[in-house]
Wavefront OBJ file of the C-alpha trace (Angstrom):
o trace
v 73.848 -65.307 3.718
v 73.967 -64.091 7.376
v 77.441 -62.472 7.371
v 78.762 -64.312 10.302
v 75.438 -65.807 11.416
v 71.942 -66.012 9.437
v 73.811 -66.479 5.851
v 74.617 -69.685 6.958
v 71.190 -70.705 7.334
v 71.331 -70.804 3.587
v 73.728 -73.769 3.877
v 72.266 -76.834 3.723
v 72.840 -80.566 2.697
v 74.052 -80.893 -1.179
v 72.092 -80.055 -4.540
v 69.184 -82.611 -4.350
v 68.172 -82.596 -7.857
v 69.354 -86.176 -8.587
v 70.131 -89.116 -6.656
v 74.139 -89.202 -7.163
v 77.673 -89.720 -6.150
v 80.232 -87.325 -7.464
v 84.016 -87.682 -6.702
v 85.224 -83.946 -6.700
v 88.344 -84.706 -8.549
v 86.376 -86.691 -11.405
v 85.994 -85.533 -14.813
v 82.309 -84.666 -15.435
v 81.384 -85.495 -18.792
v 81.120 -82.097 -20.718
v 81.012 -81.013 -24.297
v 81.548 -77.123 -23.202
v 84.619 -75.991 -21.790
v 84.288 -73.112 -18.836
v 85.038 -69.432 -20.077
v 84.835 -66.117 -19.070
v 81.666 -64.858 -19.061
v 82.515 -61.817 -21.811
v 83.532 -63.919 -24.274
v 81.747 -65.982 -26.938
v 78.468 -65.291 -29.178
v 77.501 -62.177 -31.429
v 74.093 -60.219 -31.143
v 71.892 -61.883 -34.442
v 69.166 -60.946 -32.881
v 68.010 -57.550 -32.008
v 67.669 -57.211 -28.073
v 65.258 -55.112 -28.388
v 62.774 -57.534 -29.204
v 64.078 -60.348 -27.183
v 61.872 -60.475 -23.519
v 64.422 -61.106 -21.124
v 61.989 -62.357 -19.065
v 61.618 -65.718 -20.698
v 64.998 -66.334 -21.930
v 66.258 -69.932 -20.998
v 69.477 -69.205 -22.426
v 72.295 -66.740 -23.814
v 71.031 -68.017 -27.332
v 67.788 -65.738 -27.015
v 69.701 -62.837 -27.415
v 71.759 -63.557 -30.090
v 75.003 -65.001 -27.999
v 76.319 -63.501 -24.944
v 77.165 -60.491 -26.827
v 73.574 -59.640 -26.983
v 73.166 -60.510 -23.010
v 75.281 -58.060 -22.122
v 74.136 -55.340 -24.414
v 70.173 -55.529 -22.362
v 71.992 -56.350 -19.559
v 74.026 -53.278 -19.610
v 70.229 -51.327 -20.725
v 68.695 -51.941 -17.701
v 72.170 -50.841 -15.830
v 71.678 -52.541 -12.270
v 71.018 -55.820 -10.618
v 69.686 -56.642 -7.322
v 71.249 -59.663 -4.828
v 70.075 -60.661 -1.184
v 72.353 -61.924 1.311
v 75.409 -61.640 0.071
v 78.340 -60.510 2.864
v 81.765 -59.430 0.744
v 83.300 -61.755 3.545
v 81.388 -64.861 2.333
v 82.401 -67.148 -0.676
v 84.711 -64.904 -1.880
v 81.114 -62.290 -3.032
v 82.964 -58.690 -2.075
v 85.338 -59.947 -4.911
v 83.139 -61.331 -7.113
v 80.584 -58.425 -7.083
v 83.433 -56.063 -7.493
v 84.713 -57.445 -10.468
v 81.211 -58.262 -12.366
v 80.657 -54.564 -11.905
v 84.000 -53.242 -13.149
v 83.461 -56.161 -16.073
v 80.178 -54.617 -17.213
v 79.202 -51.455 -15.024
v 76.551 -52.644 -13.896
v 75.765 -51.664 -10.231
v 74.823 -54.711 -7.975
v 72.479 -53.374 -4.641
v 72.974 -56.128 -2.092
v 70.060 -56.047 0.145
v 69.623 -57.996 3.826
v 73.658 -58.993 3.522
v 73.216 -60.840 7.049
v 69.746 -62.478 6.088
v 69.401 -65.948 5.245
v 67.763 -68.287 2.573
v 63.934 -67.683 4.203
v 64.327 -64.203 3.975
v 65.007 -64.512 0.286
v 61.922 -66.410 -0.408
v 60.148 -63.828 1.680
v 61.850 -61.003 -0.323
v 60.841 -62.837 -3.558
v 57.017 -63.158 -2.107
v 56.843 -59.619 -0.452
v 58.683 -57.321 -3.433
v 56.575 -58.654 -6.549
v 56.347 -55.777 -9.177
v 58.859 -53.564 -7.366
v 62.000 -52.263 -8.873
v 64.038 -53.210 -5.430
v 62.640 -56.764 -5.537
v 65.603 -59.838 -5.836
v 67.025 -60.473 -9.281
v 68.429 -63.657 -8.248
v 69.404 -65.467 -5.185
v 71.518 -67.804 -3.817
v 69.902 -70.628 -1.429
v 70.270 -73.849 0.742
v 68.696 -76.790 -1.616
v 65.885 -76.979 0.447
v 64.612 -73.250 -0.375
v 65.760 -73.925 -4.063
v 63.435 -77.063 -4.307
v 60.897 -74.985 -1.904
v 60.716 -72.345 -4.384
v 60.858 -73.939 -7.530
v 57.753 -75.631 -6.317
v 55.966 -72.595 -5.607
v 57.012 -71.404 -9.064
v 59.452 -68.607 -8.221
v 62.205 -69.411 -10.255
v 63.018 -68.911 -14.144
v 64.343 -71.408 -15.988
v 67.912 -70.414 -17.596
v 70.995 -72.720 -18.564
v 74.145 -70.968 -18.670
v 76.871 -71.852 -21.037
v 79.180 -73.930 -18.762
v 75.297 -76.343 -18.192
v 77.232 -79.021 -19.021
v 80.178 -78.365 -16.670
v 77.306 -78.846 -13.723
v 77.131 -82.456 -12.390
v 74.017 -83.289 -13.261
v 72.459 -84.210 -9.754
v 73.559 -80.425 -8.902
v 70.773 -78.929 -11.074
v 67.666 -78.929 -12.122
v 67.369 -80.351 -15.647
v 65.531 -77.491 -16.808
v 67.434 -75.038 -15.599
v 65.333 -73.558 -12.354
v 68.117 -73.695 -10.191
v 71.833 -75.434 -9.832
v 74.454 -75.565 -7.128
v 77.238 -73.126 -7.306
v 79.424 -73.550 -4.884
v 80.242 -75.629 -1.414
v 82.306 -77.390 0.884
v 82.633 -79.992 3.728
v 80.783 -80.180 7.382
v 83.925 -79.222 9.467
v 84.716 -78.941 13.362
v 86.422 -75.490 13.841
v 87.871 -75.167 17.349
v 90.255 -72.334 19.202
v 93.445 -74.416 20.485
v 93.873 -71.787 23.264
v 90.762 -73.331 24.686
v 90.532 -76.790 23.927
v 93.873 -78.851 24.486
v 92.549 -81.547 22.764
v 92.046 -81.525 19.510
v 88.605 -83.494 18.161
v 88.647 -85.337 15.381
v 85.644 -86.597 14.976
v 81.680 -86.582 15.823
v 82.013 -89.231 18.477
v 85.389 -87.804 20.454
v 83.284 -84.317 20.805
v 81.220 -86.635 23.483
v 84.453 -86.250 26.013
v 83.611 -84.710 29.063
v 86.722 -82.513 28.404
v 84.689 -80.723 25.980
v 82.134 -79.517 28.388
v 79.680 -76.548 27.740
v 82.307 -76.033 24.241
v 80.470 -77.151 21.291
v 77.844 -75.410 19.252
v 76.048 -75.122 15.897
v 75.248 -71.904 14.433
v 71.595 -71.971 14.917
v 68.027 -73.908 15.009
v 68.574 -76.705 12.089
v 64.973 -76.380 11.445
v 65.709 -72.505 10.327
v 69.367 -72.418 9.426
v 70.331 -74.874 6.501
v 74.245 -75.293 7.664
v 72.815 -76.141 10.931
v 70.465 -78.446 9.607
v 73.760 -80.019 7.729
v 75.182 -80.299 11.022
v 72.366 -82.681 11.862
v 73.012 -84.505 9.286
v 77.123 -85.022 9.035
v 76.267 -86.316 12.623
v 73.271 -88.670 11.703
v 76.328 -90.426 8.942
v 78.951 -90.458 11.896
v 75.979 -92.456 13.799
v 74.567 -95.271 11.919
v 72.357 -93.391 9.723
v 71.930 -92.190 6.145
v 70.765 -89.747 4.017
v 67.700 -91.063 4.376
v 67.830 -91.534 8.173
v 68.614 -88.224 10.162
v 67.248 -89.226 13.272
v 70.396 -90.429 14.515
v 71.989 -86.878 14.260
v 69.303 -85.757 16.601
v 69.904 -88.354 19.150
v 73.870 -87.509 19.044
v 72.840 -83.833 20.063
v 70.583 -84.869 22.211
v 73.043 -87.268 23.961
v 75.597 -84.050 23.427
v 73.691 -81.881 25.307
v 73.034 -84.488 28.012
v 76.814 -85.033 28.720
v 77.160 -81.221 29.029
v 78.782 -80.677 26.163
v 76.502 -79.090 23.710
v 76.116 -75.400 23.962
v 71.903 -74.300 22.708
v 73.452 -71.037 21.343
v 74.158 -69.815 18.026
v 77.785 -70.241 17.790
v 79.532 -67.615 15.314
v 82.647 -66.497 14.927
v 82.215 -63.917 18.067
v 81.185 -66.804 20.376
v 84.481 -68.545 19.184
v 86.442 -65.949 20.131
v 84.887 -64.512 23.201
v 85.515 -68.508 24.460
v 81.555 -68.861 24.881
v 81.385 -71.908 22.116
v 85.417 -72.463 21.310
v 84.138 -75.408 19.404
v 82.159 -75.064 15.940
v 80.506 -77.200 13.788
v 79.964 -75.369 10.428
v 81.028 -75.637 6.723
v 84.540 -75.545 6.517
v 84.907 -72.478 3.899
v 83.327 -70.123 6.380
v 85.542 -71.053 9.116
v 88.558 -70.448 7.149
v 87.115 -67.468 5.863
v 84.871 -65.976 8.947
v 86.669 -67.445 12.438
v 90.577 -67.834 11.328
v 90.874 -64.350 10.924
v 89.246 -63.430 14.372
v 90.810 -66.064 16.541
v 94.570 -66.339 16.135
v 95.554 -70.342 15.779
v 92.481 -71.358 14.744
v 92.279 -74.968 13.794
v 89.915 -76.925 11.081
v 88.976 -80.111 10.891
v 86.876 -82.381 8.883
v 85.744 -85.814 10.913
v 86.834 -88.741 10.007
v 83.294 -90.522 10.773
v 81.324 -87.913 8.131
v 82.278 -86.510 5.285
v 79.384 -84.532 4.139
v 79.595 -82.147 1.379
v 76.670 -79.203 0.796
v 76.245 -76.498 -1.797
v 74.491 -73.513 -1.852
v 72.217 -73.160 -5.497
v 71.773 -70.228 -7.614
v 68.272 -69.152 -9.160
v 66.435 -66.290 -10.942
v 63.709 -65.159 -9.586
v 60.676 -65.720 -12.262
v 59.136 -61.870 -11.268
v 62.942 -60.840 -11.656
v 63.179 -56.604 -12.149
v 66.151 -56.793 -14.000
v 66.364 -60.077 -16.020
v 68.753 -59.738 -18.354
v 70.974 -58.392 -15.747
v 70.092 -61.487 -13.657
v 71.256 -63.696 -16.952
v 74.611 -61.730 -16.779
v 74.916 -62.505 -13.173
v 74.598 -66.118 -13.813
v 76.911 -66.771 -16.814
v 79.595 -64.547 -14.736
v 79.462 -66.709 -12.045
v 79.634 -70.158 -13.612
v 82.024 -68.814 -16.110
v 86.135 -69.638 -15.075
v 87.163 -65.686 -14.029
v 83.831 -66.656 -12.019
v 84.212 -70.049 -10.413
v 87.823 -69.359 -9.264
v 86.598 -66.626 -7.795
v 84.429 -69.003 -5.808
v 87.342 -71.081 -5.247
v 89.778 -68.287 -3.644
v 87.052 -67.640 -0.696
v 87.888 -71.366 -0.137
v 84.749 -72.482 -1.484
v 84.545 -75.796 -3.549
v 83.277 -74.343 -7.079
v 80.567 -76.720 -8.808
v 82.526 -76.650 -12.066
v 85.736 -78.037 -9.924
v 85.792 -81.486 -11.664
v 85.267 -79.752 -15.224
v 87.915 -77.436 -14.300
v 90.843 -79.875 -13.053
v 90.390 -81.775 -16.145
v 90.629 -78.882 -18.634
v 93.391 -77.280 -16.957
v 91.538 -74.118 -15.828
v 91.106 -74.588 -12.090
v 93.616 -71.901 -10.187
v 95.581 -74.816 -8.585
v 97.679 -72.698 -5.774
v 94.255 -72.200 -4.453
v 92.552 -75.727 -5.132
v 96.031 -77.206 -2.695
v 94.857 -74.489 0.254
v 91.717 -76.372 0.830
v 90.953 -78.714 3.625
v 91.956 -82.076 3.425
v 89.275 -84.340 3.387
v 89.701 -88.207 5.101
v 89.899 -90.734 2.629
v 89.191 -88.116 -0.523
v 85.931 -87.669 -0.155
v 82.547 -87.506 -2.440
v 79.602 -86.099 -3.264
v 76.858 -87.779 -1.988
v 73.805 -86.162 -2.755
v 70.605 -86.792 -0.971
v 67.429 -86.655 -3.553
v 64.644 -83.995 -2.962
v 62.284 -86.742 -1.255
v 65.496 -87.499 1.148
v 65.897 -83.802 1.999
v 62.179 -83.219 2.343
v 61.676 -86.283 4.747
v 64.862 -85.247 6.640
v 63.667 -81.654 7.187
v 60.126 -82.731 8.695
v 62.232 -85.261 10.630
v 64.346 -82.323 12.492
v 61.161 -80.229 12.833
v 59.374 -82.606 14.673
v 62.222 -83.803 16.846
v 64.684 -81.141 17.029
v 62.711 -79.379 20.121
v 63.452 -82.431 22.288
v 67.115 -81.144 21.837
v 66.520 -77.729 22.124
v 63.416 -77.961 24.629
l 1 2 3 4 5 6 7 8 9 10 11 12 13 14 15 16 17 18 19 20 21 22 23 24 25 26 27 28 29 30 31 32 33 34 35 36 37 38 39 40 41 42 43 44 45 46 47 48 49 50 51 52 53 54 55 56 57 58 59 60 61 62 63 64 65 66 67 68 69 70 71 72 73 74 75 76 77 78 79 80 81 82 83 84 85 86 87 88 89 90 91 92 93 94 95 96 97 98 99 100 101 102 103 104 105 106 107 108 109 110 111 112 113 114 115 116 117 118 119 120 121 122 123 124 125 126 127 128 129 130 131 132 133 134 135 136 137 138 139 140 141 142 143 144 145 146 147 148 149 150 151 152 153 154 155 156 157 158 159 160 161 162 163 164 165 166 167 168 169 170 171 172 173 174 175 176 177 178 179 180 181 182 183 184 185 186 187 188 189 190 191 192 193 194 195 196 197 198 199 200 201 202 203 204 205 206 207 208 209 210 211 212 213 214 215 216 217 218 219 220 221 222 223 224 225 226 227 228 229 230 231 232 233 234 235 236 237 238 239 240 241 242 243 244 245 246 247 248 249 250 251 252 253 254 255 256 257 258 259 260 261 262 263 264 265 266 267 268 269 270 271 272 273 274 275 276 277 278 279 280 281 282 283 284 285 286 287 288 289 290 291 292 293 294 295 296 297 298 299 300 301 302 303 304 305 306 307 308 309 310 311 312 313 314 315 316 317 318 319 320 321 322 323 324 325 326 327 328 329 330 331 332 333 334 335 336 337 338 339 340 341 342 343 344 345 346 347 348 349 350 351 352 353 354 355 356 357 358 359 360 361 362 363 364 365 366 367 368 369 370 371 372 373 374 375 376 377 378 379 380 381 382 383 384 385 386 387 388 389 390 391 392 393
């Protein structure tokens, strides 16, 4: 997940398995209820003889019960890219492990989505290769086509919107937030508010992305809040590129990668990232810091979970999974100021943590979910690798 830099290249646009609109505060339609990940299910089934491997669900072992008995056999369970300061995972990894003593290895903690691909690809067979990972949608859809992903429906399944997933279970969104404009108010006196007032001259040689959108997803999501603020669509990006490109020609765009360091050494005192991370990574470095989602795009991205088909550990990686979309699990999610998938399910069964669900950003007019499909995504990504280097160049 790039710590402060590269982990946001796993960011990008919104689950694409569906086209979809999803108000966050909606009831999603769900016959299961979210719960902690140690309750529910007895072991029927002898785990000895279940293989892991090619369980789709808790059921193969018997009930969760059974999960965590193999789970708790093989005794470990290897992530990529996850920084304890990101979405709340120092938390969440601490208390899976004091939950089930299991010991998690997080390898590459300031990598990003390609390098978990790569990791998946490279570390085949070997007892340090990824369990499971946690990707931008377009590496999720990338490697589900390339067959690295197992298929595996957690409990809460039907607590997941259904154009966050994959309907057989390769991979689903877990958690996300809004395109934001962070900015230092020591350094810029005027406070933006939006995609088009960033195009003041006041703002010169201030505003930056954290990286290349056609390598780091939240980037890429930049791209795209902008291309909404600017006529176009989720199946239109183009006009993002010509807003940076008419950025940097008004001297305001900054060609850097912009991270929380850059904010506070006054190199890019403007940010555009997701807003979680700059409550979470840049108000604790830069005192004042101030976060604000434009009123002429509100777009919404989540990051998606998936097991990794040539997993080392896979009941372990099962475990994982049902921890995370289980409640203990999502509001864990929620308090690194994350939007948890489950949210909707959650508010309407009363288990959302709702001191924490009233500290997130306000979002104009309420906001949505709309999610662009996989063919949207795909076209948009060979969009911003052909025309990004005109920006860049």
């Amino acid at each position: 997940m790039g710590g402060f830099i590269l982990r946001a290249s796993k960011a990008i646009v919104a689950s694409v398995a569906a086209v979809g609109s999803i108000l966050l505060a909606a009831g999603c339609s769900s016959s299961s209820s979210s719960t902690t990940a140690a309750s529910g299910g007895t072991a029927s089934a002898s785990t000895a003889a279940v293989d892991a491997s090619t369980a789709t669900s808790a059921a193969a072992f018997g009930g969760m019960n059974g999960l965590i008995a193999a789970a708790k056999k093989e005794g470990q369970l290897n992530v990529i890219t996850l920084p304890s300061n990101w979405a709340n995972y120092g938390a969440i990894m601490k208390a899976f492990t004091a939950m089930y003593g299991i010991k998690i290895t997080d390898a590459n903690p300031e990598g990003s989505s390609a390098n978990e691909i790569s990791a998946i690809n490279e570390l085949k067979g070997k007892s340090t290769a990824p369990d499971v990972v946690d990707v931008g949608s377009s590496f999720a859809v990338s490697g589900d086509a390339s067959g690295l992903w197992a298929p595996y429906k957690v409990a809460t399944w039907n607590d997941i919107p259904a154009a966050a997933k994959a309907a057989n279970g390769d991979y689903y969104a877990d958690y996300g937030g809004y395109v934001a404009i962070g900015y230092d108010p020591s350094k810029v006196k005027v406070a933006p508010t939006s995609f088009k007032s960033l195009l003041n001259p006041i703002y010169k040689n201030q505003v930056a992305i954290d990286g290349d959108p056609t390598q780091t997803g939240s980037a890429f999501a930049a791209v795209y809040a902008a291309a909404l603020a600017n006529g176009g669509s989720l199946s239109n990006i183009a006009p993002g590129i010509a807003y940076f490109k008419q950025l940097k020609a008004v001297g305001n765009f900054v060609p850097t990668e912009g991270t929380p360091a850059t904010v506070q050494s006054g190199a890019t005192p403007l940010l555009i990232w997701w807003d979680y991370l700059l409550a979470s990574e840049v108000t604790p470095v830069v005192k004042g810091f101030k976060i604000v989602i434009p009123s002429d795009a509100q777009y919404a991205g989540y990051y998606d979970q998936a097991i990794s088909a040539t997993a080392p550990d896979p009941a372990a990686a099962r475990l994982w999974e049902e921890f995370l979309y289980s409640t203990q699990g999502q509001n864990l999610f929620l308090g690194g100021e994350t939007r948890p998938i489950e949210m909707s399910a959650m508010i309407a069964n009363g288990t959302i943590n709702k001191t924490e669900e009233a500290a997130l950003p306000t979002v104009p007019g309420g906001g949505g979910l709309d999610l662009p499909t996989t063919a949207q995504n795909t076209a948009a990504e060979n969009v911003v690798t052909q025309q990004w280097p005109s920006v860049s160049g």
